[in-house]
N, C-alpha and C positions, 0 to 999 in steps of 0.2 A: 128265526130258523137257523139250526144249528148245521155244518158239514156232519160227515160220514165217514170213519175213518175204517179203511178194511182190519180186520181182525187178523187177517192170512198175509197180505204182503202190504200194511199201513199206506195203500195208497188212497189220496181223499180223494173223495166224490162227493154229488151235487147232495144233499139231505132227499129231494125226491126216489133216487135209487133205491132199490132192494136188494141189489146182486151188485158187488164191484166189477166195474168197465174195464179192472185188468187182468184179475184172476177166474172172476166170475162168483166168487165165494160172497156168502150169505152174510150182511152189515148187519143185522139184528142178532145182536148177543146168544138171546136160547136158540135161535136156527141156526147161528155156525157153531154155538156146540152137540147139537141134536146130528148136525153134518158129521159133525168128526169122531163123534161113538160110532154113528154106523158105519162108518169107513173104516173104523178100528174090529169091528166085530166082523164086517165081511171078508176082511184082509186076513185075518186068522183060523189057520186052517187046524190049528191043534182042536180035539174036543176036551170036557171040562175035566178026566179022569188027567190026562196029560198034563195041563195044567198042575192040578195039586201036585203031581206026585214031582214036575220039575220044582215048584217054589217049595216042598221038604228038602230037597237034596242041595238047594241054594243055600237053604236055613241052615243046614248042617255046616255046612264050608263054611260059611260064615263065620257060627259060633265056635267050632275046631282052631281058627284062625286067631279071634281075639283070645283064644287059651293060652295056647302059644305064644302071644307078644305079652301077655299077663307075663308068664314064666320067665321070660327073656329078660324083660323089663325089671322083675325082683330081685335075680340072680345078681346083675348088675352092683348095687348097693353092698348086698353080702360080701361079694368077692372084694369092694372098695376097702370096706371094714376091715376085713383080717389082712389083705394088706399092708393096711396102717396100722393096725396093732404090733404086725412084725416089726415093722420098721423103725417105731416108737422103741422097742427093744432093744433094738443094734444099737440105736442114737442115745438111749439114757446117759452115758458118760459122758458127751459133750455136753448135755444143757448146763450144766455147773458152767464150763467157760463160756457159752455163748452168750449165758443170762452177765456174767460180766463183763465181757465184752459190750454186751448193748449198754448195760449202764455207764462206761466209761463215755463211751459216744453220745450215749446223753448230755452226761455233763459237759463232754468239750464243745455239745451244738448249743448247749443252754448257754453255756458264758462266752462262746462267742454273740448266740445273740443279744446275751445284753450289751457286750461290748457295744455291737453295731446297733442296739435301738439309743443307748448313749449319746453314741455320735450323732446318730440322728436326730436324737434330740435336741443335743448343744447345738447341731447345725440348723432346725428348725426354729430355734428359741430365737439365735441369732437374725436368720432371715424376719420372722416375726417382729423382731427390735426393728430393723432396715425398716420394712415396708412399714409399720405402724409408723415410725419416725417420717418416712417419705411422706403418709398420709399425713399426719396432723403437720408437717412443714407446708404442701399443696392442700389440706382444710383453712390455716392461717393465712395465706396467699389468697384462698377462694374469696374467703371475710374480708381482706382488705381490699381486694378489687370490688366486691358488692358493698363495701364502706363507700368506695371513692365513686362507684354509679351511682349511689346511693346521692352524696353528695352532691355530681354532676347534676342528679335530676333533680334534688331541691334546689338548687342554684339556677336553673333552666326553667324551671317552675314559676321560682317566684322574679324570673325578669321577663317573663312571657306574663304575670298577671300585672308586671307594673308598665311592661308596654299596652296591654288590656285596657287598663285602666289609663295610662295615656289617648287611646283611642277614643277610650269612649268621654272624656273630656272634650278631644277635638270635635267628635260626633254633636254634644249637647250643645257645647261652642255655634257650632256650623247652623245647627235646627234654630238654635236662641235668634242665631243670625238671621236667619232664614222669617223663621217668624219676626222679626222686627222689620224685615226690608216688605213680608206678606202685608204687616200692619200700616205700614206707609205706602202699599200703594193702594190699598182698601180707603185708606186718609185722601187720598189722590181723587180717587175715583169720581167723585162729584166734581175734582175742577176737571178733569176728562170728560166727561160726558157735557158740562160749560162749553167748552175749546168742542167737541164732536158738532156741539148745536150753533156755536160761530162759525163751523166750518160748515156746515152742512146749509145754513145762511150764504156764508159769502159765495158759494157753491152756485147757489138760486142766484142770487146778484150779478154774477159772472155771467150766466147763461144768458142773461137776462139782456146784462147790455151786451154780450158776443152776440143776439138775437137783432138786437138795434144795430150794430156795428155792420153787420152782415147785411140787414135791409137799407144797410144805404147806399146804395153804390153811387148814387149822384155825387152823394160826401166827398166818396172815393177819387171819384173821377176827377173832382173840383183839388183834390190834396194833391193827385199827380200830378196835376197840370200845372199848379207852382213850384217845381222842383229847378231849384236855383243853383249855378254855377255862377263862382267868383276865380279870379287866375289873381294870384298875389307872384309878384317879378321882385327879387331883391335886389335889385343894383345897387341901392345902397342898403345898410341895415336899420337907418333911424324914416319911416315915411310915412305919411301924414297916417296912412291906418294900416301902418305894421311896424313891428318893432322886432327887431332879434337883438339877444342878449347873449351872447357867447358864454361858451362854460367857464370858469373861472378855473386855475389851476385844483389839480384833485377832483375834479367833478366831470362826468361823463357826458351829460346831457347840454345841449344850448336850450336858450329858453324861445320859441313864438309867439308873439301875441299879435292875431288877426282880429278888427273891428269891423262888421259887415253891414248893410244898411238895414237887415230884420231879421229876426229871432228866429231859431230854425225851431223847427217842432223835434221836441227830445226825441231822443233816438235816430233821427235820420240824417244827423250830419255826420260825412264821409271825408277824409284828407287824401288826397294822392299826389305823390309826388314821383314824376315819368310815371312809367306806368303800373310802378306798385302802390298800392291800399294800403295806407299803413293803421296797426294793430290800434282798435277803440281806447285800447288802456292807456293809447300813449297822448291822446288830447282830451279836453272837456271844453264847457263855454258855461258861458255866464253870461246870461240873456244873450245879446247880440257881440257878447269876447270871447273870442277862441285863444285857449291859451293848448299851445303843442310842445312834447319835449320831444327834441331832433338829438338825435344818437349819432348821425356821422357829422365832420366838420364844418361847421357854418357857413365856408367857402363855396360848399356845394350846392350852397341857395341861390347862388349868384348866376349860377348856368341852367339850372334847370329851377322855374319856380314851384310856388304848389298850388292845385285846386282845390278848393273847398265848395262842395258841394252838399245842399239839404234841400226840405220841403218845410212851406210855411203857409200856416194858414193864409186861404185864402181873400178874408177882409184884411189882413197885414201887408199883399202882396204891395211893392211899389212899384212893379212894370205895369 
């Protein structure tokens, strides 16, 4: 659905309307011109004799008028003409000088301008030589800088394809290597999986006797209960079951050797001398000989002795 535009004062309205909501004037084409004859014909009080006889005497005026500017407008031209004819008359004696006069100024404008297309020319020719010289001096400069990039990059080129080709030596290098250390341990493998199944054995063995070790506490009790202390006194250094051997110059260590009446069971013999434990590393035994290396001066055995204490089986004990 389309608006409604008034014919009389263009104000729009809804497309429903008939009549505009500001004038009041008829929106359907043949009804506001059907409006506006009758309003033209009621408005007119002349009757039709009046009529004609005013539009002859308009017609008349009219045509009287364009006569007249006809007339006006011709006269014009003619009067130009004899004008000019007189005056062509007066003047015939000068045109002889004026036609030579212009030709002199002819020729003084012609050969001036050749003078000056001349100059101009020699001075364009010249600029022409300049810049064409500038141009091929800055074309020969452009070629030898695109020579020398030129150069740069094939120089750049081929030390990037012979680094390239260094890499990829290292790369083949590296894989070759790779696969040779892959093939040895693929070579390996069966004695791994050997060592997994000895280990995986001594594994069950362990538990096995940690399971016996653990159920016996009587064992246990019996192995505590011979835990032996011996007191070694050096008043002298040479006696019947001990011996100290002093360090000889350049040597750090004195030497102990304690003989005790039974074998201790590995690992549980302990040395202390007052009342520091001194470090496993620094003695061992062989069966029932303790041999100790003493770090301070062997004088200091003399005041303070040392105790040696362990655990030993109990069919070995002799208390």
């Amino acid at each position: 659905m389309t608006i409604r535009r008034c014919f009389q004062c263009e104000t729009v309205n809804p497309p429903e309307q008939s009549f505009c909501g500001h004038c009041g004037a008829a929106l359907v084409l043949k009804d506001y011109i059907a409006a506006q004859v009758n309003k033209g014909i009621a408005e007119s009080p002349r009757d039709r004799e009046a009529l004609i006889k005013t539009d002859a005497v308009e017609v008349f005026e009219k045509a009287w008028g364009w006569a007249k500017l006809t007339a006006e407008i011709m006269l014009i031209p003619v009067l130009a003409v004899v004008t000019l004819l007189g005056w062509l008359g007066w003047r015939e004696f000068n045109l002889s000088k004026a036609a030579a006069n212009a030709q002199q100024q002819i020729e003084t404008t012609s050969n001036t301008a050749k003078v000056d297309i001349n100059r101009a020319a020699t001075t364009s020719i010249a600029e022409v030589n300049t810049t064409s010289g500038k141009a091929v001096e800055a074309n020969r400069q452009s070629a030898d800088a695109a020579a020398r990039a030129s150069r740069d990059v094939t120089s750049t080129v081929t030390k990037t394809k012979a680094e390239l080709r260094s890499e990829a030596a290292s790369v083949r290098d590296d894989v070759a290597k790779s696969r040779t250390e892959l093939e040895s341990v693929h070579k390996l493998q069966p004695e791994f999986d050997t060592m997994r199944s000895q280990l995986t054995k001594a594994t069950s063995d362990l538990a096995a006797q940690q399971k016996v070790i653990s159920s016996s506490e009587e064992f246990v009790k019996q192995v505590f209960s011979t835990h032996i202390t011996y007191m070694f006194a050096f008043k002298d250094f040479v006696q019947p079951n001990a011996v100290v051997i002093p360090a000889p110059q350049g040597v750090k260590n004195s030497i102990v050797m304690m003989l005790v009446p039974d074998t201790p069971i590995q690992g549980t013999l302990q040395l202390q001398y007052k009342i520091f434990m001194q470090p496993p590393g620094s003695y061992f035994q062989i069966h029932n000989l303790i041999i100790f290396f003493w770090g301070d001066p062997p004088q200091n055995l003399k005041t303070d002795g040392l105790a040696v204490s362990f655990d030993l089986l109990p069919e070995n004990s002799t208390s």
